[in-house]
ROZADREN-252596 format. One record per residue: x, y, z of N, C-alpha, C in turn; residue in one letter; residue number from 1. Coordinates in pm, whole numbers, plus 50000, padded with zeros to 5 digits. Each point is the difference from the previous one (the first is absolute). Last residue first. Layout:
residues N
{n_px->X n_py->Y n_pz->Z ca_px->X ca_py->Y ca_pz->Z c_px->X c_py->Y c_pz->Z type->A seq->NUM}
...
end
This chain:
residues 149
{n_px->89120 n_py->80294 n_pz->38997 ca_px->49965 ca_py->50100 ca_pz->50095 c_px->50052 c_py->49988 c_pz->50084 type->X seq->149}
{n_px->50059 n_py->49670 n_pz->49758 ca_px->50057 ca_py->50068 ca_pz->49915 c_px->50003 c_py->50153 c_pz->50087 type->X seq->148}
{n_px->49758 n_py->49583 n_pz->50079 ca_px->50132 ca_py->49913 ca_pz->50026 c_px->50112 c_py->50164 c_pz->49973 type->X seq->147}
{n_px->49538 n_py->49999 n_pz->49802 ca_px->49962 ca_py->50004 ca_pz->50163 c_px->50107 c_py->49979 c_pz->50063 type->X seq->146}
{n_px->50018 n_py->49931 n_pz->49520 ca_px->49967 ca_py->50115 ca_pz->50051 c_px->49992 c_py->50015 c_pz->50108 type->X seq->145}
{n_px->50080 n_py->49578 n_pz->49898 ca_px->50065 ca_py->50075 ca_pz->49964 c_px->50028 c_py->50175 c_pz->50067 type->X seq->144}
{n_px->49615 n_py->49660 n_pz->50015 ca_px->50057 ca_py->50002 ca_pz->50111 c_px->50152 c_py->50109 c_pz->49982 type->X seq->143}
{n_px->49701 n_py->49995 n_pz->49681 ca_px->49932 ca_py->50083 ca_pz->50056 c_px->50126 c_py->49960 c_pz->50134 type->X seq->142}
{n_px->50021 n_py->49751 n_pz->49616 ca_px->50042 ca_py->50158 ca_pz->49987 c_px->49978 c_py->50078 c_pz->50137 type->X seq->141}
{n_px->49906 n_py->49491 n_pz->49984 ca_px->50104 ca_py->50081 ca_pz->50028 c_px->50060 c_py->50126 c_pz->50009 type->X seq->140}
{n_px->49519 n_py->49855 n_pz->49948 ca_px->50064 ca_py->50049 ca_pz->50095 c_px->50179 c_py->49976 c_pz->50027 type->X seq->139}
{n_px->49678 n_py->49955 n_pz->49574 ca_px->50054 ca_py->50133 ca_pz->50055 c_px->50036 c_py->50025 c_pz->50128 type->X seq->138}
{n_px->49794 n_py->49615 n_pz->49843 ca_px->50101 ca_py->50007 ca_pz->49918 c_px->50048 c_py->50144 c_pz->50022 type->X seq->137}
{n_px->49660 n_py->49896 n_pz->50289 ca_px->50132 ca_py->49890 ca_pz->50031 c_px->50079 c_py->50030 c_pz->49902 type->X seq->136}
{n_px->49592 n_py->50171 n_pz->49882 ca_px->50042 ca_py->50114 ca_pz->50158 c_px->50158 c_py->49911 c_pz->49994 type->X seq->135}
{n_px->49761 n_py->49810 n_pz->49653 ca_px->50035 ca_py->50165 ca_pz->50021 c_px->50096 c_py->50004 c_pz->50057 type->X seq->134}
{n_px->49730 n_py->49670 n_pz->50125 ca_px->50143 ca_py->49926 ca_pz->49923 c_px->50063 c_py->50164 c_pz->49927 type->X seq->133}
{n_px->49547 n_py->50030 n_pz->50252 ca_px->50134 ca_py->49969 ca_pz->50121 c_px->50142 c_py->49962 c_pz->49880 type->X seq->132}
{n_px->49644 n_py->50107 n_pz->49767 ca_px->50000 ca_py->50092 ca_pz->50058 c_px->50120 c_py->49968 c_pz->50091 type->X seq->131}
{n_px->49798 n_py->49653 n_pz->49773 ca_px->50068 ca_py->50061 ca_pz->49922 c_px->50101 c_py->50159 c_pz->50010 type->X seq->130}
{n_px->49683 n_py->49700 n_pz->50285 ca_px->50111 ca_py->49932 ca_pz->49977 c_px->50105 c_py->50082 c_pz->49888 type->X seq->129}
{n_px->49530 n_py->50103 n_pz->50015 ca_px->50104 ca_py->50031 ca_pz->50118 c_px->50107 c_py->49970 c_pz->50035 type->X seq->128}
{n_px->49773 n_py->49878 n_pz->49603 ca_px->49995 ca_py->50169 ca_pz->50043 c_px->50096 c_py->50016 c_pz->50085 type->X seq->127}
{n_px->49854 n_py->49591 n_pz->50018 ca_px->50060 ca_py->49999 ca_pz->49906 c_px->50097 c_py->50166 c_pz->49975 type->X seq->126}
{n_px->49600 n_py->49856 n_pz->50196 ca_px->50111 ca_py->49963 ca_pz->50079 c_px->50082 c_py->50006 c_pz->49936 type->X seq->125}
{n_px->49623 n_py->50088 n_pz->49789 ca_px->50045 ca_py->50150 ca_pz->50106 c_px->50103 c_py->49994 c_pz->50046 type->X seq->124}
{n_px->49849 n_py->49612 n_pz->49696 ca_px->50085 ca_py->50128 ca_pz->49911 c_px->50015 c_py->50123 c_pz->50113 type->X seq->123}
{n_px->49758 n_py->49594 n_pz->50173 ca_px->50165 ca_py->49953 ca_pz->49980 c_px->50082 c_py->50130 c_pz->49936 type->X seq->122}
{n_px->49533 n_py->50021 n_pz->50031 ca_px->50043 ca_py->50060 ca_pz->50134 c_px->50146 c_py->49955 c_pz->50020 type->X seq->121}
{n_px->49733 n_py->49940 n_pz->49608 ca_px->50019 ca_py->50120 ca_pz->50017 c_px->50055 c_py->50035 c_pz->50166 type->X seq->120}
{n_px->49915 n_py->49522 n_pz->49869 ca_px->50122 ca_py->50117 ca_pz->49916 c_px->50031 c_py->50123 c_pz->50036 type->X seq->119}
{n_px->49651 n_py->49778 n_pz->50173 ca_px->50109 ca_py->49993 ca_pz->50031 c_px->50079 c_py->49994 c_pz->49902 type->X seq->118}
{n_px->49618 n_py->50141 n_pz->49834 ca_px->50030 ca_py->50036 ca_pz->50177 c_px->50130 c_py->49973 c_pz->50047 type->X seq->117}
{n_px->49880 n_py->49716 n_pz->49597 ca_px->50043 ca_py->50208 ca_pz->49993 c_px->49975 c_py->50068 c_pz->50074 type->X seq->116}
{n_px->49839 n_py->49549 n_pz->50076 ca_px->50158 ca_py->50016 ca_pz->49964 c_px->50077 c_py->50114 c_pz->49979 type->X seq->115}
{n_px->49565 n_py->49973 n_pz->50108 ca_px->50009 ca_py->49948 ca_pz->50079 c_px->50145 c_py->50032 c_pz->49991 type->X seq->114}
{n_px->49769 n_py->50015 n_pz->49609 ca_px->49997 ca_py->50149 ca_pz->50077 c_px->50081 c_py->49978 c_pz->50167 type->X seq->113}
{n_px->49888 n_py->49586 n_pz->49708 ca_px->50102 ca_py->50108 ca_pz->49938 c_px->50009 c_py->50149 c_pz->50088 type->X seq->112}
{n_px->49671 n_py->49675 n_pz->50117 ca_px->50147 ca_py->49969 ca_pz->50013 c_px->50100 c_py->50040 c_pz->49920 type->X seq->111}
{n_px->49528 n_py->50181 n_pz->49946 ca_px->50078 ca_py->50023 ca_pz->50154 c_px->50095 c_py->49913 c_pz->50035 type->X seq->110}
{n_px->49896 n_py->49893 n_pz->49526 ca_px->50062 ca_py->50134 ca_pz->50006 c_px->49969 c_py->50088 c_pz->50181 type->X seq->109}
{n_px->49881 n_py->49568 n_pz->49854 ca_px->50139 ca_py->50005 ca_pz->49950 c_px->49988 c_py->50152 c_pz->50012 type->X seq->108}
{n_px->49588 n_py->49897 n_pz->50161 ca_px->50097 ca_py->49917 ca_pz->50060 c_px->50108 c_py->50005 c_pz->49946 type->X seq->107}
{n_px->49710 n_py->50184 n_pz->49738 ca_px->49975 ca_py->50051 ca_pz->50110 c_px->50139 c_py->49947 c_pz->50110 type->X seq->106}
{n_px->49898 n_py->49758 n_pz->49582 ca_px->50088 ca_py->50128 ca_pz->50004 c_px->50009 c_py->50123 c_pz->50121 type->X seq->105}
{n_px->49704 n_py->49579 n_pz->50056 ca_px->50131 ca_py->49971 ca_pz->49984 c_px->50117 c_py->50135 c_pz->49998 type->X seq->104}
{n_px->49517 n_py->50056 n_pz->49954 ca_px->50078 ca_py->49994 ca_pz->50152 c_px->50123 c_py->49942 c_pz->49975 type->X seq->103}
{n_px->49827 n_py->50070 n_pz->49586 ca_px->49986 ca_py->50125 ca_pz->50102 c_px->50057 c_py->49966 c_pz->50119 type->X seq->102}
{n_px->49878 n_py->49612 n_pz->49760 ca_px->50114 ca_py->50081 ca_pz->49967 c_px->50061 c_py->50163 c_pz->50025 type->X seq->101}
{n_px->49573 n_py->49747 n_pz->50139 ca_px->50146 ca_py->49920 ca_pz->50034 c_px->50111 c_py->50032 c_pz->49963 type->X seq->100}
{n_px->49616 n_py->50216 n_pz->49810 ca_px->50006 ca_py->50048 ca_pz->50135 c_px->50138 c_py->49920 c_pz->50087 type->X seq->99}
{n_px->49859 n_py->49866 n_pz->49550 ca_px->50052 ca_py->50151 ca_pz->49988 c_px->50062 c_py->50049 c_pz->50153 type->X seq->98}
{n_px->49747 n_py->49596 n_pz->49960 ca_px->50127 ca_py->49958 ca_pz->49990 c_px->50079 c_py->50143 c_pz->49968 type->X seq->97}
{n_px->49531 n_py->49961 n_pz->50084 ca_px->50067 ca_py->49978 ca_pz->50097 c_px->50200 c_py->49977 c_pz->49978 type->X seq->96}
{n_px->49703 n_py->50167 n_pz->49645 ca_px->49985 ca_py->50089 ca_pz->50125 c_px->50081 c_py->49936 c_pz->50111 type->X seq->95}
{n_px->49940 n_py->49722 n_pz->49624 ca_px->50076 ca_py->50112 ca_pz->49952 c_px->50003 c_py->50092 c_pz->50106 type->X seq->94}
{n_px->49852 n_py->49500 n_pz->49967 ca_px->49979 ca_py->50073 ca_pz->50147 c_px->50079 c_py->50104 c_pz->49958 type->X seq->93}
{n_px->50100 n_py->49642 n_pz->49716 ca_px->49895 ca_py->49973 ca_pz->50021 c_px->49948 c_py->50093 c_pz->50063 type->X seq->92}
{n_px->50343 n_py->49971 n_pz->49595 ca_px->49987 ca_py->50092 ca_pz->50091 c_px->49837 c_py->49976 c_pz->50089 type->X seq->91}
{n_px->50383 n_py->49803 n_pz->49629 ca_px->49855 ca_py->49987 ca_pz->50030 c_px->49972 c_py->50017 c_pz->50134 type->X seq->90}
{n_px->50380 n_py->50053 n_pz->49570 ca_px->49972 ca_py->49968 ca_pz->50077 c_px->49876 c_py->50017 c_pz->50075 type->X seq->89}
{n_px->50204 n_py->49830 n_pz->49502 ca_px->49977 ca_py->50133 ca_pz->50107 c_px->49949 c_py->49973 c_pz->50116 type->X seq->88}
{n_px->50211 n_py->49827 n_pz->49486 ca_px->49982 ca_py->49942 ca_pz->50106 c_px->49985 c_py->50138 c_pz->50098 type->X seq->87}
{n_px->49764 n_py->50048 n_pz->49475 ca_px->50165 ca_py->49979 ca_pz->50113 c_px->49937 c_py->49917 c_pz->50098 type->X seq->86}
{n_px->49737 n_py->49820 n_pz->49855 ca_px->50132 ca_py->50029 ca_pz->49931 c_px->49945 c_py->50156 c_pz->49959 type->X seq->85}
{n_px->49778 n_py->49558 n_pz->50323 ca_px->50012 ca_py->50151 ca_pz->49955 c_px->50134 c_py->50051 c_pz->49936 type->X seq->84}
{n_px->49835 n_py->49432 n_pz->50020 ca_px->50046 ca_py->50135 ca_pz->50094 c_px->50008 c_py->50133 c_pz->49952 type->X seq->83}
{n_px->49808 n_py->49522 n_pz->49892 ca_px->50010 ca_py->50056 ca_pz->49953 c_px->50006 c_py->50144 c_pz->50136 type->X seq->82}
{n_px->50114 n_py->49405 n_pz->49909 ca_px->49940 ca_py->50089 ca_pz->50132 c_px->49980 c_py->50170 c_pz->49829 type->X seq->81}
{n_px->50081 n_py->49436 n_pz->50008 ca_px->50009 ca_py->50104 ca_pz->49974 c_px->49896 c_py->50100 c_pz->50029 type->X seq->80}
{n_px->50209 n_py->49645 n_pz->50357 ca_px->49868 ca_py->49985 ca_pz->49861 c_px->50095 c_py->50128 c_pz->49918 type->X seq->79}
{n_px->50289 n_py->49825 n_pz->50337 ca_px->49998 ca_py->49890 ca_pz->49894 c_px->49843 c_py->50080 c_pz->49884 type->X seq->78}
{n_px->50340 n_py->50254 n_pz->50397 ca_px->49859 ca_py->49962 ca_pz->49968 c_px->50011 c_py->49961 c_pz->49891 type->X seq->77}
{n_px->50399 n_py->49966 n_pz->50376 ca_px->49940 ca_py->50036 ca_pz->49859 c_px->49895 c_py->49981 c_pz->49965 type->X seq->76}
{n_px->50261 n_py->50242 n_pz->50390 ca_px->49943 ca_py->49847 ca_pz->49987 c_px->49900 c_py->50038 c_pz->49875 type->X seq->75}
{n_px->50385 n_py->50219 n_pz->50442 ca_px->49899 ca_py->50030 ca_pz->49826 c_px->49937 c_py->49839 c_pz->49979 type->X seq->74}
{n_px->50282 n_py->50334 n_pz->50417 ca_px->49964 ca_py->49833 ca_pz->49965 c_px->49856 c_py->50015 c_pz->49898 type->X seq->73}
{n_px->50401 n_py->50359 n_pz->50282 ca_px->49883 ca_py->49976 ca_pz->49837 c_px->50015 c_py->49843 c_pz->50019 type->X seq->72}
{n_px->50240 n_py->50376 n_pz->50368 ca_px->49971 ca_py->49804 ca_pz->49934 c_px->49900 c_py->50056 c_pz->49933 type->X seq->71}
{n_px->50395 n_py->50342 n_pz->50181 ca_px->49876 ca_py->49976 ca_pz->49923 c_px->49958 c_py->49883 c_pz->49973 type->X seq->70}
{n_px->50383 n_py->50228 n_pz->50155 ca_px->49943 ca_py->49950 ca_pz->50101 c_px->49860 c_py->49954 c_pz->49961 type->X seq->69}
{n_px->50341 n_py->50317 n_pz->49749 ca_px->50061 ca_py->49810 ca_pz->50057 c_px->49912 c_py->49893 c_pz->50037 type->X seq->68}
{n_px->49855 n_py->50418 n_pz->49610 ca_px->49994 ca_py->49947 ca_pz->50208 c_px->50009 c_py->49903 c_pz->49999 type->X seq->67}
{n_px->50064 n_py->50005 n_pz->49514 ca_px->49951 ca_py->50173 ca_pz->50076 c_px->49983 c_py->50020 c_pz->50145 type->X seq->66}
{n_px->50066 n_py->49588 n_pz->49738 ca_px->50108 ca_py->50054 ca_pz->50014 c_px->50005 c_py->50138 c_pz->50070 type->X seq->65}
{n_px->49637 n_py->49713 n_pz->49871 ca_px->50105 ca_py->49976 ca_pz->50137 c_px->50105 c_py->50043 c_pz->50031 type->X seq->64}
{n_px->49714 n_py->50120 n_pz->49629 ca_px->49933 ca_py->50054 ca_pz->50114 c_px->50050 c_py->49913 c_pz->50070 type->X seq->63}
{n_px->50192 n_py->49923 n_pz->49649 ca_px->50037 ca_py->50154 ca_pz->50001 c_px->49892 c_py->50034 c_pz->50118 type->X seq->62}
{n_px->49888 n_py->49555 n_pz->49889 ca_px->50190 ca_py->50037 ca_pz->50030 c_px->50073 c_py->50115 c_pz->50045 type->X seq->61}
{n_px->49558 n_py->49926 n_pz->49786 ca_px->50034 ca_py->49941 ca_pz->50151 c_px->50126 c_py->49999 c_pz->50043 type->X seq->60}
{n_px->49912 n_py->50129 n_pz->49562 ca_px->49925 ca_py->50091 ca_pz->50075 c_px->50000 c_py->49955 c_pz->50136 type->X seq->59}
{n_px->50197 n_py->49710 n_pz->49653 ca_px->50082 ca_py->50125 ca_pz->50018 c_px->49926 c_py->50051 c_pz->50122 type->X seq->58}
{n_px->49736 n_py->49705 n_pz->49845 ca_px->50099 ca_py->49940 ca_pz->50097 c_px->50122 c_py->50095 c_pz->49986 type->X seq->57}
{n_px->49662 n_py->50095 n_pz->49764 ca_px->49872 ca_py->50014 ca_pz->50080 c_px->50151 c_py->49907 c_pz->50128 type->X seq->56}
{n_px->50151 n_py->50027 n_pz->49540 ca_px->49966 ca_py->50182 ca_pz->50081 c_px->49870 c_py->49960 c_pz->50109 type->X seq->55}
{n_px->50155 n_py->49617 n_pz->49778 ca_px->50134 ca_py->50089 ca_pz->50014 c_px->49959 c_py->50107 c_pz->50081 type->X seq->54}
{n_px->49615 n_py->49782 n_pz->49837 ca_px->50049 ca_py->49887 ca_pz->50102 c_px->50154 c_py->50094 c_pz->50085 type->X seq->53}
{n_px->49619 n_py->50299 n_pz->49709 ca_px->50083 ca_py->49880 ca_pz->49960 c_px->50075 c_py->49927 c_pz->50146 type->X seq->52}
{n_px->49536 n_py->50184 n_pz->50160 ca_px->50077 ca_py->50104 ca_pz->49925 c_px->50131 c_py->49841 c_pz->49948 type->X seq->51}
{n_px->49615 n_py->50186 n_pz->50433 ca_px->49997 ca_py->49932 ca_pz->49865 c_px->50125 c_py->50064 c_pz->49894 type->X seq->50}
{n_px->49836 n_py->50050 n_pz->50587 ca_px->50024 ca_py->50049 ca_pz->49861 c_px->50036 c_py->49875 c_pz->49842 type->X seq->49}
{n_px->49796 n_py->50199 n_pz->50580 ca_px->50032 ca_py->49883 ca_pz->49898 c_px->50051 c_py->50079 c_pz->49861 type->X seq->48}
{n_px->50006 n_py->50035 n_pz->50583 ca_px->50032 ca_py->50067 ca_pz->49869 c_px->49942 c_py->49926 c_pz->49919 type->X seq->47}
{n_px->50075 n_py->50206 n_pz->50531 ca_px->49950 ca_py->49884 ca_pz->49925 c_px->50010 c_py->50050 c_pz->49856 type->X seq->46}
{n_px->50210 n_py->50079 n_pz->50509 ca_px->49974 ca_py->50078 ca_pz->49868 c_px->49960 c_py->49860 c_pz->49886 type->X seq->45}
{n_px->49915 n_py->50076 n_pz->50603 ca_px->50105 ca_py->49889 ca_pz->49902 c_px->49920 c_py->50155 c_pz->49852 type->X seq->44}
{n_px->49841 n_py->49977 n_pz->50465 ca_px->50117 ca_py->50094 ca_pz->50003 c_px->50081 c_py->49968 c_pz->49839 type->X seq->43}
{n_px->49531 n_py->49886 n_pz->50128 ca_px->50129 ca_py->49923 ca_pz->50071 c_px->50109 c_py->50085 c_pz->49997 type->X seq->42}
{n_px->49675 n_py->50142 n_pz->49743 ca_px->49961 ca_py->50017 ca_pz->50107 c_px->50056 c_py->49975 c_pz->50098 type->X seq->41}
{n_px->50178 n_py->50108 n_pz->49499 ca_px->49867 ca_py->49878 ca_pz->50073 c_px->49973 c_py->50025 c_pz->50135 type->X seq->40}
{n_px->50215 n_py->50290 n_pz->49556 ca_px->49995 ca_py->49966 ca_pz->50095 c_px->49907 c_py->49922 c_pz->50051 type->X seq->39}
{n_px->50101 n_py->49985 n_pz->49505 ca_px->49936 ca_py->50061 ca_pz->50092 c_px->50049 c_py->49908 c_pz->50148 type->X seq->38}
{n_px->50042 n_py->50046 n_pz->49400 ca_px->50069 ca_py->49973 ca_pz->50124 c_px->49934 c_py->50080 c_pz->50061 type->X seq->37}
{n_px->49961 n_py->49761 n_pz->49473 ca_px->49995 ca_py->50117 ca_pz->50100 c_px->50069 c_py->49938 c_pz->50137 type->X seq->36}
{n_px->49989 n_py->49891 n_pz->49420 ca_px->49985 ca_py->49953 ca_pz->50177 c_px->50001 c_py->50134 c_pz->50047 type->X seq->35}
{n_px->50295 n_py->49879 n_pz->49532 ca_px->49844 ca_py->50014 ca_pz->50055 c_px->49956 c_py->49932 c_pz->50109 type->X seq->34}
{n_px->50500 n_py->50173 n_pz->49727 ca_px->49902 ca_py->49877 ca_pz->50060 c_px->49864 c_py->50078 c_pz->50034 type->X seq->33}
{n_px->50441 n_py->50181 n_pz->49810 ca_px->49885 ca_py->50014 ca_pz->49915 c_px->49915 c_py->49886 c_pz->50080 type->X seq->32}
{n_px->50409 n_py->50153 n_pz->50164 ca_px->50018 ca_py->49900 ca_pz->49949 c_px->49903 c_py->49946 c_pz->49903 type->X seq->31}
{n_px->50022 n_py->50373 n_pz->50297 ca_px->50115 ca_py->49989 ca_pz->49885 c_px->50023 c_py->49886 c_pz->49918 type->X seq->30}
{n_px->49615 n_py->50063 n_pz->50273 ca_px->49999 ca_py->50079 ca_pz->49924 c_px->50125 c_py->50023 c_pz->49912 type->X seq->29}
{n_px->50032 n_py->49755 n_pz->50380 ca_px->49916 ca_py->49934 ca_pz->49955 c_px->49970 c_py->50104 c_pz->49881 type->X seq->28}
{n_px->50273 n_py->50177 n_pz->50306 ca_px->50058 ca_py->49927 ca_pz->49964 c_px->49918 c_py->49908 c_pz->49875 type->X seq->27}
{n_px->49828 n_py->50319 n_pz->50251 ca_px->50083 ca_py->50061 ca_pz->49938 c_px->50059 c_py->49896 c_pz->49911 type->X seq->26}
{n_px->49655 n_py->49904 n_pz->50363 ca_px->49961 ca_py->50060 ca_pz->49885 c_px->50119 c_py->50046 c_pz->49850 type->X seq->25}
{n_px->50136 n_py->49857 n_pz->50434 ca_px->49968 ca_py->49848 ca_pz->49929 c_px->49934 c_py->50070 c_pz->49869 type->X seq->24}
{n_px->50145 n_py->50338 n_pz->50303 ca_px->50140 ca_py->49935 ca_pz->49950 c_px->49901 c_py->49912 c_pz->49931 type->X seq->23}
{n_px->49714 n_py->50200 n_pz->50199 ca_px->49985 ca_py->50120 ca_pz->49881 c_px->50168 c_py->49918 c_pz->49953 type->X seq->22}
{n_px->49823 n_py->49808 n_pz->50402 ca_px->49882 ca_py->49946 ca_pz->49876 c_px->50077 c_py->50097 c_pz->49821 type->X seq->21}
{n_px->50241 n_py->50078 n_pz->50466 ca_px->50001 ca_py->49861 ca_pz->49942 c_px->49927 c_py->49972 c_pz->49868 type->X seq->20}
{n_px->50054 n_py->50391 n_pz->50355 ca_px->50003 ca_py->49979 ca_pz->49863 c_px->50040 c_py->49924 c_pz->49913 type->X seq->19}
{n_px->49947 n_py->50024 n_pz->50464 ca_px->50101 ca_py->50019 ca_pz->49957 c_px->50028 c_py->50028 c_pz->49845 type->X seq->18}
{n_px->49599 n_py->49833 n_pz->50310 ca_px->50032 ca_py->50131 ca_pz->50004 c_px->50169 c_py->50066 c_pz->49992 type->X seq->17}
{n_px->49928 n_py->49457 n_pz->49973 ca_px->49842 ca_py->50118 ca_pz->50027 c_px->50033 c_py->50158 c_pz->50047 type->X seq->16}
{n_px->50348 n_py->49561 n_pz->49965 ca_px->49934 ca_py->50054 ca_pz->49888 c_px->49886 c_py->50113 c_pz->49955 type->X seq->15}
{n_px->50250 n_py->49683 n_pz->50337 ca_px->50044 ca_py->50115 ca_pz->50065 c_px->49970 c_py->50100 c_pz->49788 type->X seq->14}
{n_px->49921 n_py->49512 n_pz->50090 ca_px->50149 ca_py->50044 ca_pz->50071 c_px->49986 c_py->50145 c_pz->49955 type->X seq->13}
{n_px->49730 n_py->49662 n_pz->49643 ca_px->50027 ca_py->50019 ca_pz->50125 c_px->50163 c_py->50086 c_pz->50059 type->X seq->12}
{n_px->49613 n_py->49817 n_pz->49566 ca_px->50142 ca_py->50083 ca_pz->50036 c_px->49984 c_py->50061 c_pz->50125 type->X seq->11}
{n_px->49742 n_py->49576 n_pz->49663 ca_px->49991 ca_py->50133 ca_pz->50121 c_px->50169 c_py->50019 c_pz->50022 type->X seq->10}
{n_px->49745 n_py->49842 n_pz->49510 ca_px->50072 ca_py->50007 ca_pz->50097 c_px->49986 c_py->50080 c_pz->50139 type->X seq->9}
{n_px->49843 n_py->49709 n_pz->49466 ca_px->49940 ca_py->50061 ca_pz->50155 c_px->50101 c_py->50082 c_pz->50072 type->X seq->8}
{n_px->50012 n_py->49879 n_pz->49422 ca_px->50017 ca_py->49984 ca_pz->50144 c_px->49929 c_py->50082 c_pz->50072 type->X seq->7}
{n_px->50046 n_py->49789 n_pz->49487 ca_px->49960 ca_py->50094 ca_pz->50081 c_px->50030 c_py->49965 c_pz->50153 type->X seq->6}
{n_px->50204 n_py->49946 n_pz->49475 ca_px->50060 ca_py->49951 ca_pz->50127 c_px->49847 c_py->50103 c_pz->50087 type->X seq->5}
{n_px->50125 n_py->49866 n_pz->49435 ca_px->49988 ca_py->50119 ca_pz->50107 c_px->49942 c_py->49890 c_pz->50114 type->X seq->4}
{n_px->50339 n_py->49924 n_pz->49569 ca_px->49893 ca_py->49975 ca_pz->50079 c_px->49973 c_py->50081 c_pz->50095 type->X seq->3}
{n_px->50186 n_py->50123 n_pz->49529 ca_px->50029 ca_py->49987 ca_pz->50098 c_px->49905 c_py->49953 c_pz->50105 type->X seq->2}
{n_px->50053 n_py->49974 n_pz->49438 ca_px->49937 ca_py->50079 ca_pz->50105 c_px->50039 c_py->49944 c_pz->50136 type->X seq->1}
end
């Protein structure tokens, strides 16, 4: 039988409203571990999980590997602990954090619209530019003709 390994960890750098918790959830579930994960207040992603020594140190790996920019500093809990199996995540403030994610998408999409403005005003110029290169590819004929009368 394989030793099982439990850990602490915070996960820092740009982890909170990126869908961080639902990557550690994913990963930890592939690996059959037990633990949960929740945003903290600090801005940091906190975790614990339980699980064989291989797959509870695979699972950190594959969550450093997932954002360059990511520090995890873990630390091993020596008692035996008993964690929720599956591993899932733990949703403190469901309203407030729904609403954070509203304004967020709110915010990605008037900077998207922002962009498709100007687009749409690069595609008129564009138009027009397309109109004068016309006119220019037909004004030899035309000087022709006019050279002809």
């Amino acid at each position: 039988m394989s030793q099982i390994k439990n850990i602490y960890a915070t996960i820092t750098n740009h982890v909170q409203m990126v869908g961080y918790r639902e990557i550690v959830e994913f990963h930890a579930k592939a690996r059959g571990l037990a633990g949960f994960v929740f945003n903290d207040a600090d801005g940091s992603v906190k975790l614990m999980a339980s699980g064989p020594i291989d797959a509870i140190n695979d699972f950190l790996e594959q969550l450093k590997a997932q954002q360059a920019d990511t520090v995890i500093e873990s630390m091993e809990i020596k008692e035996d602990i008993k964690l929720p199996l599956p591993f899932g995540r733990v949703v403190i403030d469901e309203m407030r954090e729904i609403s954070e994610r509203l304004d967020k998408g709110n915010r990605i999409l008037g900077e998207m619209n922002i962009k498709l403005d100007t687009l749409d005003k690069l595609d008129t110029k564009l138009d027009t530019l397309d109109v004068i290169s016309n006119k220019l590819d037909t004004l030899p004929d035309r000087i022709a003709e006019a050279l002809r009368r």
